[in-house]
N, C-alpha and C positions, 0 to 999 in steps of 0.2 A: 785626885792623884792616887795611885798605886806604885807602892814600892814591894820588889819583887828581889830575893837574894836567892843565888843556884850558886851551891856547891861547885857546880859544874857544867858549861853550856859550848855548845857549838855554835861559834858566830861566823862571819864570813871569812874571819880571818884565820879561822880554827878552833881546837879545843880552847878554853882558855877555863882558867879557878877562880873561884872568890869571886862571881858577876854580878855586881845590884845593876836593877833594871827600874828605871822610874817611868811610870806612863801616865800620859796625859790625854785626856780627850782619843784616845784609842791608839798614840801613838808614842814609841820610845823615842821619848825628849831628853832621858841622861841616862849615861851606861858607863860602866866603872869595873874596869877589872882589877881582880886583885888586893880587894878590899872586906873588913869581916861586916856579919850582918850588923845592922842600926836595930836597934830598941822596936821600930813600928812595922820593919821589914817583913814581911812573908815571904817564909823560908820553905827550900824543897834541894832534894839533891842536884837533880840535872835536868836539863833544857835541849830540847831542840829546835828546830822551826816548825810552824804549821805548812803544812801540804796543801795545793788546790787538787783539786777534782777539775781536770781542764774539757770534760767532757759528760752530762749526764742529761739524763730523760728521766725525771723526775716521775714520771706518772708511771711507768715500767716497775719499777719499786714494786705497786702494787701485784702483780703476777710474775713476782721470781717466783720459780718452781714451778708453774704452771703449762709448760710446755715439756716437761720430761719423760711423756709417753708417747714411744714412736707411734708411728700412723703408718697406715698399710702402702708405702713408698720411702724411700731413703730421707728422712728428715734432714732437711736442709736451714739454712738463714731462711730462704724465701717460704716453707712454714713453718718457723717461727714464727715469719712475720705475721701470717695470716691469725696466728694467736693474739700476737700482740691488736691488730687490726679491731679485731672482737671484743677485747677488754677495752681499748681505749673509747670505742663508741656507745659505750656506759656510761661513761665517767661525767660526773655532774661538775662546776667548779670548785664548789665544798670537799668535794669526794679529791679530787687534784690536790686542795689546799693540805686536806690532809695527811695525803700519802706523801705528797713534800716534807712535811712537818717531821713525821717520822724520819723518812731520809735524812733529811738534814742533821736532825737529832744523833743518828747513828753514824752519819762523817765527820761532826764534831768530836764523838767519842773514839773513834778510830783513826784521829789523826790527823783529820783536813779541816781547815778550816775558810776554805773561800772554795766554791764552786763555779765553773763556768755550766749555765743551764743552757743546752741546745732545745731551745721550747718549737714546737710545731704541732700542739696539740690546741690550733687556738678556738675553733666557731663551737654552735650549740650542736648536739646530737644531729641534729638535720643536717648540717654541712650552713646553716643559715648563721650569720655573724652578728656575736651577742650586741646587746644596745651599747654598750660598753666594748668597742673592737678588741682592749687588750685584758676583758674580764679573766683570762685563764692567768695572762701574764701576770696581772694583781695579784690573782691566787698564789704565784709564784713567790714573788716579792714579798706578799704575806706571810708563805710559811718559813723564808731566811727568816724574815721581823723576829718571827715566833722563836725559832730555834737558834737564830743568833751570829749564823754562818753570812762570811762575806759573799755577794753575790755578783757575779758580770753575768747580767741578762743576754742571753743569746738569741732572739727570735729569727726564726725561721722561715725563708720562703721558700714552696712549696708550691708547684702549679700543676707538674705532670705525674706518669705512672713510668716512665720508662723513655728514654733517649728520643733526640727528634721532634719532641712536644707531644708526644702522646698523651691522648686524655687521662684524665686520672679516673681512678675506679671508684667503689662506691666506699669501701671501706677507707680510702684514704678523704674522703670530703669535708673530715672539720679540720685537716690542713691547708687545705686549699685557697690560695691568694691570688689575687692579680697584682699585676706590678702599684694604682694605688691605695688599691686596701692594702698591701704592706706597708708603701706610707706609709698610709696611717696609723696601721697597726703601732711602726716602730718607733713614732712620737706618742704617740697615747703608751709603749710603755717607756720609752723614756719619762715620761711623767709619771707613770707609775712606782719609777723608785728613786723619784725625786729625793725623798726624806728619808729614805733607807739609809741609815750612814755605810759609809766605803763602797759602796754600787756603785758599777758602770754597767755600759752598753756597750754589747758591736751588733754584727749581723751575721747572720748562717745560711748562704745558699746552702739547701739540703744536699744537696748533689748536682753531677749533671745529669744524672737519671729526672729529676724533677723540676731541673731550670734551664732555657735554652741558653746559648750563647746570647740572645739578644738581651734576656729577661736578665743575667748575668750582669751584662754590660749596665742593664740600666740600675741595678740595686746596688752595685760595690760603692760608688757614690752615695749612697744614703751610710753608710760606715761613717764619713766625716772624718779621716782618720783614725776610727779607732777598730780592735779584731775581725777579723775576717774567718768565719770559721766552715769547712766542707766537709762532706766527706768523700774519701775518694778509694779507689780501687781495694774495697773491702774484702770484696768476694770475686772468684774466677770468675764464673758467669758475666758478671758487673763488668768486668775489663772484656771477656768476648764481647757486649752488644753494642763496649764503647767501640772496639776498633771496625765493629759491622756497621754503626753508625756514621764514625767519622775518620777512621782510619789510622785514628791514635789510639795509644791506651789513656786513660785516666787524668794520671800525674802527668803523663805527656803533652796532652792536651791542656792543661791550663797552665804547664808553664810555660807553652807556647803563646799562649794566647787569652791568660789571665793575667795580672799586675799582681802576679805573685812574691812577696818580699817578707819582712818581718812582722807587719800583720797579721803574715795570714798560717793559719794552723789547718793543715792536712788530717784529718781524723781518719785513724787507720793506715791508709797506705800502705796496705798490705804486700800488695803485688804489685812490688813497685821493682823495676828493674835496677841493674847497678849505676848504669845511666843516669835513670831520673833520681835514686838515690842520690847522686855527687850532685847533681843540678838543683835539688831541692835542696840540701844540706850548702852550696854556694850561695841561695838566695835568702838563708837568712831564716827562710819559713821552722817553724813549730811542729815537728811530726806527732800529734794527739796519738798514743796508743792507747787502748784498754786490754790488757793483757786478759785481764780474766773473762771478759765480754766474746772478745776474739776467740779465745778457748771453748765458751758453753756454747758458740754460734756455728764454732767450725769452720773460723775463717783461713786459718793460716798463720802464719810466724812472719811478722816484718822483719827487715836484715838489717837487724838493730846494728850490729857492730860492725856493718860497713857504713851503715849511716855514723854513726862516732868518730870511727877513725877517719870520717870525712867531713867531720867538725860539724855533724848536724846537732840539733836542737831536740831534744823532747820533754815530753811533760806523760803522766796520766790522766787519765779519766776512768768514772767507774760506770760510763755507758749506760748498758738496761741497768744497772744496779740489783743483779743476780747475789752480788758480794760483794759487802762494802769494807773497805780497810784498803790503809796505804801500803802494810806489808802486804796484804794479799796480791796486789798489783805488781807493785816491787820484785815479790819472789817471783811470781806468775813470771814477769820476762823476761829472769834472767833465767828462771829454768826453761823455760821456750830455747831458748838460746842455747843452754847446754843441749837440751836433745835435740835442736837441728844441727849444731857443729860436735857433738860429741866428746864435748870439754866441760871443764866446770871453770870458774870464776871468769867467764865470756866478755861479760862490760866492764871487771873493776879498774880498765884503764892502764893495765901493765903490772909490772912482778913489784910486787912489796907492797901493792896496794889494796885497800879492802873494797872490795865489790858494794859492802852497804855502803859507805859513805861514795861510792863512784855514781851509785845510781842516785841515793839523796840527793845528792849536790846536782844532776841532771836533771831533775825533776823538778826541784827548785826553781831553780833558774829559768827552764824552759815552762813550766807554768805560771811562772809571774809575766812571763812574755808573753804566751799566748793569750794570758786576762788582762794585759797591760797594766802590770802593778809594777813601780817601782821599787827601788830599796827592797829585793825579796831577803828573807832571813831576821837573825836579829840582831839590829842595828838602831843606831841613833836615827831617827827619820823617820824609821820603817812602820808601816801598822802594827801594833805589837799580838802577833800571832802567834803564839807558845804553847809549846806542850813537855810537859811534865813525865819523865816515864819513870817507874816503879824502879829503883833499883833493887830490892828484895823478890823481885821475879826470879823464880831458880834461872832463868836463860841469862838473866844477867850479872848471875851472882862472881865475884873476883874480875869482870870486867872493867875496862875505860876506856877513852877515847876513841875511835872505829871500832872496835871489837865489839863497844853497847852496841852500836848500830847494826852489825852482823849477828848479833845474838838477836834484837828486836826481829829484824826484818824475816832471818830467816829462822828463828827457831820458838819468839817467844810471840810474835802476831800483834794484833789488837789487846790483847790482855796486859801488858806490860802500861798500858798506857795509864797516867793518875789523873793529870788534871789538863787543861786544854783554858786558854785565854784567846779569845778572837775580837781582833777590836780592842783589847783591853780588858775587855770584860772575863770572868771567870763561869764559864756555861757547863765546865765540866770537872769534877770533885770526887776521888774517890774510882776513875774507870764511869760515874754515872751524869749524865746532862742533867741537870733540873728538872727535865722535863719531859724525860724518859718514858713516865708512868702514863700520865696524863695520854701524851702521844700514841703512846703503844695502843692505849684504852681506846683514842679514837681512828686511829689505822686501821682495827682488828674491828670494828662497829662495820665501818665502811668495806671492807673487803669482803666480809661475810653476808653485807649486806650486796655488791658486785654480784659474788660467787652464789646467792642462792635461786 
């Protein structure tokens, strides 16, 4: 049992004073506003909810920064890719486990605490599939254990290079599945985080770049009800070879002709027309952004604020994980937004109202949906996922109520953060994980040992 007292916290109902929080077993069983602290209480000023990451590539971690010198042609996504393509056909499953580890570690301290992992880095260097079909995914599940962060395992299938079933090439081969070695795959890791407490499963067709319509049809059914995650019309190109292929774009095409509904989380959606914008935001769907990913990759600005004003749903993700923080993301879309409409406070949802607490609360809500968590926030029921921010940060100094939120997100960042409970447990003290040092020591072994 942990008993937790805030000064001051945002619950679902709003600000509220005076909040003890009792948790049990990782979860707030009594909550009491307006009452002073008790004798055994651990005390902090103010609270607000943990963040998911509704979208990441856990092993990218390892080569942020490593594609920032242009190449004798217009750098694009698609070299990028070939970067990423080079680094990940290194990677041992230790070398994975590790650079997860850090990860994790470092979205704990910046503010998220449950991730949704889009994994598709599964077989051995050869493209050959290890004795163990979900040994990467273990790695996976391993490094939350480690670091503490709640996890919905995403595995991913992955069969072509490009619309129409095109073969896949060499660099992409330790993705590479058939319809049942994903089975497989995806019971072996549902077993694998059997014991991980708060873990779930969904599944990730990659795209329709890499899955037919047929292969589609036959993997949504292994979901079992539970997230659906794609991605879709990331990049121009990506939507020209869809509509050369089949004569839709992207989002149009599978809400045509996908079971698209509350499930399922649209990653990106970039260039999604105002159309499919009203059509995805009616069915319910999750639009994944990663603001800051979209930016370093050169994707484009989704039309976040028609998607809103048309009662869509979103969440973030921190993607290649270039940057990790929840303000980074945060600020990243709503300033996208002022420079494609040439306004400022673009999503906070109308006049008198604070832009940080408009996107909180959208990200919220729309990441607990796309990982299927219920009771997001902090609430009696809920997982208790809290975080603690500094109020003697100059950004927050004579703040309260939205305004901390607008000082955090857009002026004081990751720094402002103190402590961080995921599950219950307390993984971060002070702005530092437990397990910061240790981590750093073996990220930095393994990358240098990548990089030589």
């Amino acid at each position: 049992m942990t008993n937790l007292h805030f000064a001051s916290a945002l619950l679902p109902s709003g600000w509220a004073d005076d909040v003890r929080v009792v948790v049990a077993d990782g979860i707030v069983v009594k909550l009491v506003v307006g009452v002073a602290p008790e004798a055994h209480d651990e005390r902090h000023h103010l609270a607000i909810p943990g963040i998911a990451s509704l979208h990441s590539h856990a092993f990218q971690r390892g080569m942020a920064g490593l594609a920032e010198t242009r190449g004798n042609m217009a750098d694009t996504f698609w070299t990028w890719r070939e970067t990423m393509y080079r680094f990940a056909l290194e990677m041992t499953p230790e070398d994975v486990e590790s650079v997860a580890t850090l990860l994790y570690v470092e979205m704990l301290e910046r503010g998220y605490t449950r991730v949704g992992e889009f994994h598709y880095l599964h077989h051995d260097r050869d493209g050959t599939p290890y004795a163990n079909v979900a040994e990467m995914a273990t790695r996976i599940a391993q490094a939350a254990e480690n670091a503490g962060i709640g996890l919905t395992l995403l595995p991913s299938f992955y069969a072509h290079s490009s619309f129409g079933g095109a073969a896949p090439h060499a660099g992409q081969r330790r993705f590479i599945c058939s319809i049942d070695q994903f089975a497989s795959l995806v019971d072996a890791s549902r077993n694998a985080i059997r014991t991980l407490g708060g873990a779930n499963i969904g599944i990730a067709p990659h795209s329709l770049r890499a899955v037919t319509p047929n292969e589609l049809a036959a993997i949504v059914p292994m979901a079992h009800g539970a997230p659906i995650h794609i991605h879709a019309a990331e990049q121009v190109r990506e939507v020209e070879d869809c509509v050369a292929w089949s004569g839709q774009r992207p989002v149009e095409w599978l809400l045509e002709h996908a079971p698209v509904d509350q499930r399922w989380c649209l990653i990106h959606a970039t260039h999604a027309t105002p159309t499919e914008v009203a059509s995805l935001a009616s069915r319910g769907a999750v639009a994944g952004l990663c603001p800051v990913t979209e930016a370093s990759l050169g994707d484009g600005i989704f039309p976040a604020r028609d998607f809103v004003d048309a009662g869509g749903r979103f969440g973030v993700g921190t993607d290649s994980n270039v940057l990790v923080g929840v303000t980074d993301e945060l600020r990243q879309l709503e300033y996208g937004q002022r420079l494609k409409h040439r306004e400022r406070n673009v999503l906070s949802g109308g006049s008198g109202s604070s832009t940080g607490r408009a996107l909180l609360d959208g990200v919220l809500a729309g990441g607990a949906q796309a990982l299927a968590q219920t009771g997001a926030g902090i609430q009696q029921g809920a997982r208790a996922d809290i975080v603690s921010l500094d109020i003697t940060h100059p950004s927050l100094a004579g703040r309260c109520g939205d305004a901390i939120l607008d000082g955090w997100i857009f002026a004081a960042g990751g720094t402002a953060i103190d402590c961080v409970w995921a599950g219950g447990h307390k993984l971060v003290a002070g702005g530092h994980h437990r397990l910061r040092e240790r981590a750093r020591a073996q990220f930095n072994a393994t990358v240098r040992r990548l990089l030589a």
